[in-house]
N, C-alpha and C positions, 0 to 999 in steps of 0.2 A: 539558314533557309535552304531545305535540299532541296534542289531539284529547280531551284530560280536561278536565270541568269542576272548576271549584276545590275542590268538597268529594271528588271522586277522587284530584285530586292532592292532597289533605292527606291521607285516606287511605294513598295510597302512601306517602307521607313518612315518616307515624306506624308502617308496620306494622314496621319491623324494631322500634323498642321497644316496641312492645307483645306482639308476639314473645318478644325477649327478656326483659320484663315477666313475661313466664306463664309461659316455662321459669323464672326462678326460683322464682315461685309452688309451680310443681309440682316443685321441689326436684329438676330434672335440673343443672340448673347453676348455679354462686355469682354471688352479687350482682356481684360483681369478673368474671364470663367475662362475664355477662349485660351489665354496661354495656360491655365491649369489642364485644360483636353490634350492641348500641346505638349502637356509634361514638360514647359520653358519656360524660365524667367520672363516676366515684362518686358525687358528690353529686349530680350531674343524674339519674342510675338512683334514689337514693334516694328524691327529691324523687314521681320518675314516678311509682316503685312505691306510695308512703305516698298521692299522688293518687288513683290508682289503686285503693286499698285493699287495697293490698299490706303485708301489715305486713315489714319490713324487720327487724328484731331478732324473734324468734322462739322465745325463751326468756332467762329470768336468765343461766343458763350458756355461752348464745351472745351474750348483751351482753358477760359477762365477757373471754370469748377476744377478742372484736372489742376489745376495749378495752386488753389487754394487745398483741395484735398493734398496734393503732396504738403504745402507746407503745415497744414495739422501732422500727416504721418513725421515730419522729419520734427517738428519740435518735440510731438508725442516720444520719438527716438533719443535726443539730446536734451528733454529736459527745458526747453526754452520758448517763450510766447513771440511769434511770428504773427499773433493777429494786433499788438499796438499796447493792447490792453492791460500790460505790465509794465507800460510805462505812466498808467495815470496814478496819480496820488491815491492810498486808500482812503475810503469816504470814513469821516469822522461820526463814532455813533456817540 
């Protein structure tokens, strides 16, 4: 960056997340688009936003769905049924 002193160019650096920071703040867009504007992994937007004082979980009912949707991703990952339903017998036809 010519011609910028060091705290511009961190500036510059910081604004796309913080950017994307405040749009999910203002609940235009999910934690998940917000760290792709971020060009961050999920947990690095986490991390920013909870710095930040962003609260990242946002009610009981949106920890719950965040938490069901992880364990689809991680079974869909390993191969394995996290929802029960491989433990019932299969039905006899």
């Amino acid at each position: 960056m010519f011609g910028m002193n060091t705290e511009s160019a961190e500036l510059y650096r910081q604004a796309p997340t913080s950017l994307a920071v405040s749009l999910f703040d203002q609940e235009v867009v999910s934690l998940g688009r917000a760290s792709e504007l971020a060009g961050l992994p999920l947990v690095d937007s986490m991390r920013t936003a909870s710095a930040l004082g962003v609260p990242v979980v946002r009610s009981t009912s949106e920890l719950e769905t965040q938490v069901e949707a992880l364990e689809r991703l991680l079974a869909e990952s390993e191969g394995a049924d996290v929802s029960g339903e491989g433990d019932r017998p299969a039905a006899q036809a």
